[in-house]
N, CA, C and O of each residue as an XYZ file, in Angstrom:
504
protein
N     -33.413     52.985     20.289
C     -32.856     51.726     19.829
C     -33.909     51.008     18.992
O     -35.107     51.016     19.274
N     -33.375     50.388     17.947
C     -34.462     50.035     16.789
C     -34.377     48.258     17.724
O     -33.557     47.770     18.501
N     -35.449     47.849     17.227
C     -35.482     46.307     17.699
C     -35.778     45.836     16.356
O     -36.333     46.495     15.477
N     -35.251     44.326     16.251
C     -35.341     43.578     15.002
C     -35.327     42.083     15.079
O     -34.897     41.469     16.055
N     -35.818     41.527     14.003
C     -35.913     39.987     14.240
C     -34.799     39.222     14.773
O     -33.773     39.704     15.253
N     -35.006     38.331     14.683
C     -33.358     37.253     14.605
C     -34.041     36.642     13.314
O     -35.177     36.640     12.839
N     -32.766     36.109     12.964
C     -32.573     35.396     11.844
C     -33.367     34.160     11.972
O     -33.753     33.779     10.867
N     -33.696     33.494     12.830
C     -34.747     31.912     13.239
C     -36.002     32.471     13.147
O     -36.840     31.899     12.449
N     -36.432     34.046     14.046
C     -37.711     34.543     14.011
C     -38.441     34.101     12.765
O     -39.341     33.270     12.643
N     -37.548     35.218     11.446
C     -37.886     35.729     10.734
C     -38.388     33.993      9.676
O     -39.417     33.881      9.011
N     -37.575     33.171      9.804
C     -37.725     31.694      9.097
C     -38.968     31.492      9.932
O     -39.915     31.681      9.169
N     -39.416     31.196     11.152
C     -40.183     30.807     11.712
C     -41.320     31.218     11.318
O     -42.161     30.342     11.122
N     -41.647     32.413     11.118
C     -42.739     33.236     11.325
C     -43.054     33.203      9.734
O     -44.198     33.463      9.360
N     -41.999     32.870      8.759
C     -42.170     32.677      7.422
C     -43.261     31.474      7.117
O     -44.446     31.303      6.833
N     -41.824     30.643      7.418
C     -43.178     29.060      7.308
C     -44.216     28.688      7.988
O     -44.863     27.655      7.816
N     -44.470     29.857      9.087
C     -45.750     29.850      9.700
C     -46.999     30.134      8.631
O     -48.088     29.581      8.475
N     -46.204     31.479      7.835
C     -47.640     32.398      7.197
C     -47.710     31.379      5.801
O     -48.736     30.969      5.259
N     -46.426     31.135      5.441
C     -46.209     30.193      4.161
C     -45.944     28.817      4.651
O     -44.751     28.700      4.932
N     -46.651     27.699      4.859
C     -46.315     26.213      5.100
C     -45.910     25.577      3.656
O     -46.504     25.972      2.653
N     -44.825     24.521      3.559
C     -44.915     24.009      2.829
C     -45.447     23.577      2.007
O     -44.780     23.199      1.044
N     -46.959     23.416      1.989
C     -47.639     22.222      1.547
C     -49.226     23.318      2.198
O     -49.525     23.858      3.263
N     -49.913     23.168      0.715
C     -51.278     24.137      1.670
C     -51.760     25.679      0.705
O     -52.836     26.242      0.509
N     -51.060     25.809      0.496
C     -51.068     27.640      0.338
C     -51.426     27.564     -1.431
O     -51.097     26.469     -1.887
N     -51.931     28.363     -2.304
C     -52.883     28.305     -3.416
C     -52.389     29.725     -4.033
O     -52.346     30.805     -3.445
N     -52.005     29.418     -5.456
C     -52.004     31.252     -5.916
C     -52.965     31.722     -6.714
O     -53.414     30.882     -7.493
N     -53.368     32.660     -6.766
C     -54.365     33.055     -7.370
C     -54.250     34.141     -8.943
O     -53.232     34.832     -8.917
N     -54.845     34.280     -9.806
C     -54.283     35.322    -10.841
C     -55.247     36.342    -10.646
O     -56.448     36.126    -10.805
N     -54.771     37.482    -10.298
C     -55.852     38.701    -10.661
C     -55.677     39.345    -12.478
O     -54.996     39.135    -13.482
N     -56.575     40.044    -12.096
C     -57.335     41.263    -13.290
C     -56.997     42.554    -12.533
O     -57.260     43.569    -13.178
N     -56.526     42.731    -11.434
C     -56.669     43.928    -11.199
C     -55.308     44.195    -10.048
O     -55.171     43.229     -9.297
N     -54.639     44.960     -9.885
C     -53.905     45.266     -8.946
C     -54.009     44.739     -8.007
O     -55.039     45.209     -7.524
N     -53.334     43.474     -6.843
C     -53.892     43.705     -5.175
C     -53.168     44.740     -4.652
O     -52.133     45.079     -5.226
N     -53.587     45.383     -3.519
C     -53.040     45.646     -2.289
C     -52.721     45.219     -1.044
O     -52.962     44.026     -0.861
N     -52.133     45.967      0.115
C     -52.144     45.336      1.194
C     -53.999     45.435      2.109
O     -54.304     44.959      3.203
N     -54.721     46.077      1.309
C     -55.803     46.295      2.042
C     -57.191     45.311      0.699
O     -58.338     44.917      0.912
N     -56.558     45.272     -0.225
C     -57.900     44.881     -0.972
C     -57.229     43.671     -1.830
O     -56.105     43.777     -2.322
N     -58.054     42.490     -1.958
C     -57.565     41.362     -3.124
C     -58.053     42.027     -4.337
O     -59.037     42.730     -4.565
N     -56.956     41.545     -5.132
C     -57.205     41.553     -6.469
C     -58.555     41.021     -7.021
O     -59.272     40.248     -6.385
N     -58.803     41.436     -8.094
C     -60.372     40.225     -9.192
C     -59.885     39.202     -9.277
O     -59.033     39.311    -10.159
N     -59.890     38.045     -8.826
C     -59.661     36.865     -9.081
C     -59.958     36.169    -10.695
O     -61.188     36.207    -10.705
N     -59.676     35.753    -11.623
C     -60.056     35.160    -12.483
C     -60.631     34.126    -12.324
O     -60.262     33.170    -11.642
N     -62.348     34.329    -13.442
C     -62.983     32.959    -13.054
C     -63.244     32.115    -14.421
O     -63.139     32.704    -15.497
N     -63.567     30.804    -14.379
C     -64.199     29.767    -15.738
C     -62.542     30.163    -16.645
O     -61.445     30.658    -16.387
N     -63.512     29.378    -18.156
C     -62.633     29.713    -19.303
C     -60.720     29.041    -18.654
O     -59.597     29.456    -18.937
N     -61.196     27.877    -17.724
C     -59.697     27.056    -17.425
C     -59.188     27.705    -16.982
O     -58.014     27.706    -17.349
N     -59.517     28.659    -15.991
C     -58.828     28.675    -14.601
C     -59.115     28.556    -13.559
O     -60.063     29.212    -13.128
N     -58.421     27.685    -12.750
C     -58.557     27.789    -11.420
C     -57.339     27.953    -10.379
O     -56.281     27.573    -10.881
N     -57.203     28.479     -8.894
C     -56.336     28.690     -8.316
C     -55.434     27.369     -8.571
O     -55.663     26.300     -9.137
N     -54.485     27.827     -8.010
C     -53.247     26.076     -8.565
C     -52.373     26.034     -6.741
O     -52.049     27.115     -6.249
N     -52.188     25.127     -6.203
C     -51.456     24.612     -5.364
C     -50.048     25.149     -5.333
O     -49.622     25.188     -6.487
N     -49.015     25.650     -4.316
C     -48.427     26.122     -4.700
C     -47.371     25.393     -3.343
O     -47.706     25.567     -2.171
N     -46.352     24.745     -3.636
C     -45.081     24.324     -2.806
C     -44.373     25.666     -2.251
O     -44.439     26.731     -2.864
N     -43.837     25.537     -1.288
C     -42.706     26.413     -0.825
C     -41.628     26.174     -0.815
O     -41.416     26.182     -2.028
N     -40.482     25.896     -0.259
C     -39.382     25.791      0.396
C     -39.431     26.566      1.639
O     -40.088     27.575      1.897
N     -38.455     25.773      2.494
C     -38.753     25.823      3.628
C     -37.721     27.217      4.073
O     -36.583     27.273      3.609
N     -38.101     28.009      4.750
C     -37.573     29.051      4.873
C     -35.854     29.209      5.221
O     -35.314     28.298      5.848
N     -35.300     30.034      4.916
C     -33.725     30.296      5.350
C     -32.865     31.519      5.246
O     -32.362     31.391      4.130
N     -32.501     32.400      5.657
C     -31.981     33.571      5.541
C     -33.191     34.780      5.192
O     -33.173     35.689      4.363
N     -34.177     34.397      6.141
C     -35.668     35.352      6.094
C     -36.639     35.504      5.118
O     -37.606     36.262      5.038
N     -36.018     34.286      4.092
C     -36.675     34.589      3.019
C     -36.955     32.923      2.081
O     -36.165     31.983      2.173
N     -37.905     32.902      1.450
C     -38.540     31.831      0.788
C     -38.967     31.633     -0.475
O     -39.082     32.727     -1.026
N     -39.299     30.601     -1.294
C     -39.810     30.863     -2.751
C     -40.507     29.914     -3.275
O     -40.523     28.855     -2.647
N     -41.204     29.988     -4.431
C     -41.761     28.628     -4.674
C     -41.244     27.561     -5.052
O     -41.090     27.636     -6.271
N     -40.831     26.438     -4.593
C     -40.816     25.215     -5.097
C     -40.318     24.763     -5.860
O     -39.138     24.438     -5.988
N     -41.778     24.617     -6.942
C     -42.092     23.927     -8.620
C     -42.244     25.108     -9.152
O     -42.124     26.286     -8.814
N     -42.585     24.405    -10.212
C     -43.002     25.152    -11.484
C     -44.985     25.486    -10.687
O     -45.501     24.735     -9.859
N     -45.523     26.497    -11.153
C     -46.783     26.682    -11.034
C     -47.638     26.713    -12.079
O     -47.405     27.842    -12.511
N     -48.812     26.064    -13.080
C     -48.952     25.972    -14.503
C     -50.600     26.286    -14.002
O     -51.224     25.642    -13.157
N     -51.043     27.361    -14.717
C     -52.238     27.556    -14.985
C     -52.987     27.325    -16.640
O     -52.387     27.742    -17.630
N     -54.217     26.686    -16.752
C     -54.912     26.852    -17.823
C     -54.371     25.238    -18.495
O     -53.656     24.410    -17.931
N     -54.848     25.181    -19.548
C     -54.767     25.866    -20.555
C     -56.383     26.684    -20.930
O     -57.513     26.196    -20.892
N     -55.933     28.102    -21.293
C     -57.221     28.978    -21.680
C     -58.114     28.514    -22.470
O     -57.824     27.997    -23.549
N     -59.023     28.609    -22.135
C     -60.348     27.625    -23.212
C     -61.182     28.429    -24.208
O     -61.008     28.688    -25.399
N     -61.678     28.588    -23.759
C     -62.818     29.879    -25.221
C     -62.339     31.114    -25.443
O     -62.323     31.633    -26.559
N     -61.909     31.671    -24.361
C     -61.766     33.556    -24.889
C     -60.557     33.780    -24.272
O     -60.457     33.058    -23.279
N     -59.312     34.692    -24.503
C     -58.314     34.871    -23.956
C     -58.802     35.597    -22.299
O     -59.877     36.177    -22.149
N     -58.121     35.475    -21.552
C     -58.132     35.829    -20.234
C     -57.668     37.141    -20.318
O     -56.913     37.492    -21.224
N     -58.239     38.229    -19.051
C     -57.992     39.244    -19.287
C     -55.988     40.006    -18.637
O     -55.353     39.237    -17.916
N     -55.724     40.556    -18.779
C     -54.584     40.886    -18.531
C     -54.233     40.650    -17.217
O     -54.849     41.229    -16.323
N     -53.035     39.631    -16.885
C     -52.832     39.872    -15.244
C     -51.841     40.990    -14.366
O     -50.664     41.272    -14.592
N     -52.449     41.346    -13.643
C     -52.360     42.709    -13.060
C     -51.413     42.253    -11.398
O     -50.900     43.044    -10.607
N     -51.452     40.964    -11.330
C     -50.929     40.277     -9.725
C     -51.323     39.201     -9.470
O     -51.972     38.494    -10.241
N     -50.977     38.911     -8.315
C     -51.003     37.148     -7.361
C     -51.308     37.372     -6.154
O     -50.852     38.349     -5.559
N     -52.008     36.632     -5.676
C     -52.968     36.687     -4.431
C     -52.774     35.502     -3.832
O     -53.245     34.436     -4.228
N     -52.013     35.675     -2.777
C     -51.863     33.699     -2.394
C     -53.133     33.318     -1.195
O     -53.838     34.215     -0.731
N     -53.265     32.076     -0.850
C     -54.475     31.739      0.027
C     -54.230     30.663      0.458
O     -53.711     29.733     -0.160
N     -54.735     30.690      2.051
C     -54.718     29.192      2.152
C     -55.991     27.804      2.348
O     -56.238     26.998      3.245
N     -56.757     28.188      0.513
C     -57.538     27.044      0.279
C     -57.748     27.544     -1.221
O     -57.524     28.557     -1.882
N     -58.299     26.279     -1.394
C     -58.875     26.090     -3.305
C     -59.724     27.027     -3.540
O     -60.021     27.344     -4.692
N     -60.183     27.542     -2.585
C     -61.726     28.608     -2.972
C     -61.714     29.082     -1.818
O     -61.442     28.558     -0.738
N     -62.131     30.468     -2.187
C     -62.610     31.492     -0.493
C     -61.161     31.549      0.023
O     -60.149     31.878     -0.596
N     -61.274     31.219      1.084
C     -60.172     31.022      2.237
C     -59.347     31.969      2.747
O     -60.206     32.835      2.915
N     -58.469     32.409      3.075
C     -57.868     33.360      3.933
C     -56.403     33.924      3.173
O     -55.337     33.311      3.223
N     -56.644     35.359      2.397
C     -55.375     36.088      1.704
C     -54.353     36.306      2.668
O     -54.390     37.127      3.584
N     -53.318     35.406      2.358
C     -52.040     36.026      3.311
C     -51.304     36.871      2.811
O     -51.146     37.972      3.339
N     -50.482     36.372      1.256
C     -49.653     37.263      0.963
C     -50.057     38.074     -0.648
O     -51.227     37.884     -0.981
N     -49.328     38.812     -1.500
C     -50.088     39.158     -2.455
C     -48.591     39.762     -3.021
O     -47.597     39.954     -2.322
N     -48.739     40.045     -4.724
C     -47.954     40.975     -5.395
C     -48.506     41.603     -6.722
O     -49.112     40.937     -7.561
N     -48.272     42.795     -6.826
C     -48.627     43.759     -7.674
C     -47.572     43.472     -9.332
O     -46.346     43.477     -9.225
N     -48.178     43.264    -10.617
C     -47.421     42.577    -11.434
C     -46.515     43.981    -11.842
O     -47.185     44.996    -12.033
N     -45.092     44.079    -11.976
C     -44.464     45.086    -12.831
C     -45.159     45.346    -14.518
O     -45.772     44.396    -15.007
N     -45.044     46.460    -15.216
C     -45.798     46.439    -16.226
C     -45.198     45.171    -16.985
O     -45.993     44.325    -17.395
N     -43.438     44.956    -17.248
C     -42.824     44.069    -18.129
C     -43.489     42.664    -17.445
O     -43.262     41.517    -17.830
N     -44.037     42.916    -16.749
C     -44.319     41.611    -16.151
C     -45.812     40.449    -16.424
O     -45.790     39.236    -16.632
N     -46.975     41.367    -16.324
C     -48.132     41.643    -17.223
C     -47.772     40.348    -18.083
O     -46.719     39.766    -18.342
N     -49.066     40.161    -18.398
C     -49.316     39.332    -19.671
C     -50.753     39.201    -19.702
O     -51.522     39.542    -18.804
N     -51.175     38.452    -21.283
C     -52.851     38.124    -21.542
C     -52.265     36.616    -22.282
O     -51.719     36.224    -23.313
N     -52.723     36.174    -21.158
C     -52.900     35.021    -22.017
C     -53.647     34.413    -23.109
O     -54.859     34.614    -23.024
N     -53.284     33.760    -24.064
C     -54.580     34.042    -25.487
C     -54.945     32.168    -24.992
O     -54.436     31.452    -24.130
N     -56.418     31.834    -26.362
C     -56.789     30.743    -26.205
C     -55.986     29.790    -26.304
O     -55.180     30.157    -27.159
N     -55.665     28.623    -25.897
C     -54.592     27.418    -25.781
C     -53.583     27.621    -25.083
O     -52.729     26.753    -24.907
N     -53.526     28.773    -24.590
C     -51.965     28.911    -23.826
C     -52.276     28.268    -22.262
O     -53.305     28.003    -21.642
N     -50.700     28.160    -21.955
C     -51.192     27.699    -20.299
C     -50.466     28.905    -19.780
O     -50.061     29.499    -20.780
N     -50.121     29.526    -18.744
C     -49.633     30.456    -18.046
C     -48.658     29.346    -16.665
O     -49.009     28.586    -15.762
N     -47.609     29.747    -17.105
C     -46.565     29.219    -16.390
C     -46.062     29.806    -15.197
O     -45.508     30.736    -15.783
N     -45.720     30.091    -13.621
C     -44.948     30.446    -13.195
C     -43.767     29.575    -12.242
O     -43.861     28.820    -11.274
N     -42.619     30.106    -13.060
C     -41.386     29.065    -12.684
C     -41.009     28.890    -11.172
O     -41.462     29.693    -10.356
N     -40.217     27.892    -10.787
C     -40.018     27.659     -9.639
C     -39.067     28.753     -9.281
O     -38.240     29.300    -10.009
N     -39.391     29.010     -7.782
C     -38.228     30.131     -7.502
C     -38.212     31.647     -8.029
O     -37.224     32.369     -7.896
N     -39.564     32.109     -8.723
C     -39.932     33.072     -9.177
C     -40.635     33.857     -8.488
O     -40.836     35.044     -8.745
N     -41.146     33.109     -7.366
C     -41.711     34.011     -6.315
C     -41.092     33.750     -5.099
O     -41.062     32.662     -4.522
N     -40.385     35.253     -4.579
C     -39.695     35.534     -3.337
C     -40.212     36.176     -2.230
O     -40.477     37.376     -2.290
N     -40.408     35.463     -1.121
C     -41.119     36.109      0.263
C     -39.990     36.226      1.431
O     -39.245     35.367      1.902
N     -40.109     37.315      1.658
C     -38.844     37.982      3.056
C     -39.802     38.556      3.744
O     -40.865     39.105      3.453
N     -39.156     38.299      4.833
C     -38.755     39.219      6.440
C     -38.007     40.146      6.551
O     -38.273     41.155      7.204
N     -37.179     39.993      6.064
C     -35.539     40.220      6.369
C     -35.605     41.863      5.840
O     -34.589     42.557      5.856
């Protein structure tokens, strides 16, 4: 017999790992995994950005707002490869992470800001 969440678990245990209010995304250079963070991008107008949730429901969650990185300052940034979420401005503790699809990818050039829309990032249980 397989055992499985309940439907409250799976919300619970969501907005446990993801709180509303707290949690930071990060841009890599490099692939994450479930075992290794990505290269974080550093200087040249970026820094991690604050990131809202919504509050969990049907096992699954997303961001918020809008998420706006940069704008890029001297040299274009190198290609992003994924997202590394955390819960602090610096250092702090990788909870969740995603690997970018190739169509997904981008380099941001000088003056651009790097946008990610609300509701563009989806976290399940379920």
């Amino acid at each position: 017999m397989a055992d499985n969440l309940t439907d409250a678990e799976e919300n619970r245990l969501l907005d446990l790992s993801l709180p509303v209010t707290g949690m930071f995304l990060a841009l890599t250079s490099t692939a994450p995994t479930d075992a290794t963070a990505g290269t974080e991008l550093t200087g040249n107008g970026y820094t991690r950005q604050a990131m809202a949730t919504t509050t969990a429901a049907a096992g699954a969650k997303t961001n918020s707002a809008q998420i706006n990185f940069g704008p890029v300052t001297t040299a274009n940034w190198p290609t992003l490869l994924g997202y590394d979420i955390y819960d602090a401005a610096s250092a702090g503790n990788r909870r969740w992470y995603r690997a970018l699809a190739a169509g997904e990818q981008r380099t941001p050039a000088v003056g651009d800001t790097y946008r990610v829309a609300a509701n563009a990032l989806t976290f399940t249980l379920a």
